[in-house]
N, C-alpha and C positions, 0 to 999 in steps of 0.2 A: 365281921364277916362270918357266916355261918362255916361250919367244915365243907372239905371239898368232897366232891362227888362219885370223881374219879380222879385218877391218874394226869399228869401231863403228855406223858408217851401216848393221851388219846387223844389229845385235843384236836389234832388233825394227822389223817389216816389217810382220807381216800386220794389217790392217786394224783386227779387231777387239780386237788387243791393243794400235795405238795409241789404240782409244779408251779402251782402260784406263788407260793412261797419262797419257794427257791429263786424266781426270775423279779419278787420284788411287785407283783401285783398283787399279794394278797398281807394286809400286814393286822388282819384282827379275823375273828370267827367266832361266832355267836353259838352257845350251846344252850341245853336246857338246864344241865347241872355248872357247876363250878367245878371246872378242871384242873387251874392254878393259883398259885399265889403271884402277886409283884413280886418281880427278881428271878423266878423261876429261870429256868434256862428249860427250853425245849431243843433237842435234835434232830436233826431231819438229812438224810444222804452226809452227815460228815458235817453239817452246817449249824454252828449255834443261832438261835432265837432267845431273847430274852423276853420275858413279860412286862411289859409295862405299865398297862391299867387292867384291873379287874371290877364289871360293874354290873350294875342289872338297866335292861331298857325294854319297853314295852316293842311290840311290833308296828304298833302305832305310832312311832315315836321316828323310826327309819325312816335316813334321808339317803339323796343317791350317793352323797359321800360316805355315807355309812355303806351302803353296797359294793361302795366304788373298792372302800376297804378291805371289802371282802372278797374282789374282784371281778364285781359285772358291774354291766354297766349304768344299771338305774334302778330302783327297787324294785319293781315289777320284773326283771329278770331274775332278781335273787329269789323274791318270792317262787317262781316258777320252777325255779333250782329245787330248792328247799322242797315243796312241795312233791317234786317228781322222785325226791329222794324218800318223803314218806307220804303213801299214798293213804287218802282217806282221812289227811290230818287238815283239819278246819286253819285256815290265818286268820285268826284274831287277834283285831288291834290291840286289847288290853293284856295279851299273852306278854310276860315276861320272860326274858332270857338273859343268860349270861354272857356279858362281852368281853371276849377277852383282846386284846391289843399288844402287839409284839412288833420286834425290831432285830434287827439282824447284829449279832456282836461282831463287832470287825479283831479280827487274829492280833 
């Protein structure tokens, strides 16, 4: 695996996807960089998340269970997401990204 890109304390920030997180609808998130390793432990309000796959997948590639993971509900809603979050960026199929997949550590 190449080095990472950023931080884990970044992989997920905005608000409404730490409530995904927190309530158990969001359990992966897609970047441009590599944010973790496997094992990692992320934080979020008090709550551990552990890393468990880190990988690359084209845009092209997203199925609605891949959305569904990320918490909408069919690809064409994440796309939509994504999109309104950066404006003037093209979805292309053959764009890679980084997936990261987590799970909640129980106490």
């Amino acid at each position: 695996m190449p080095p990472k890109t950023c931080s884990i304390d970044r992989l997920v920030t905005r608000a409404a996807d730490v409530d995904k997180v927190l309530s158990g609808a969001k359990t992966a998130t897609r970047r441009n960089g590599r944010y973790a390793d496997v094992g990692e432990i992320m934080e979020l309000q008090g709550e551990r998340f552990e890393v468990t796959k880190v990988y690359r997948q084209s845009l092209g590639e997203l199925t609605d269970a891949d959305a569904a993971a990320e918490g909408f509900g069919d690809v064409a809603a994440y796309r939509d997401s994504i999109l309104a979050l950066h404006p003037g960026m093209p979805w292309l199929p053959h764009m890679q990204v980084w997936v990261h997949e987590f799970r909640k550590v129980q106490p």
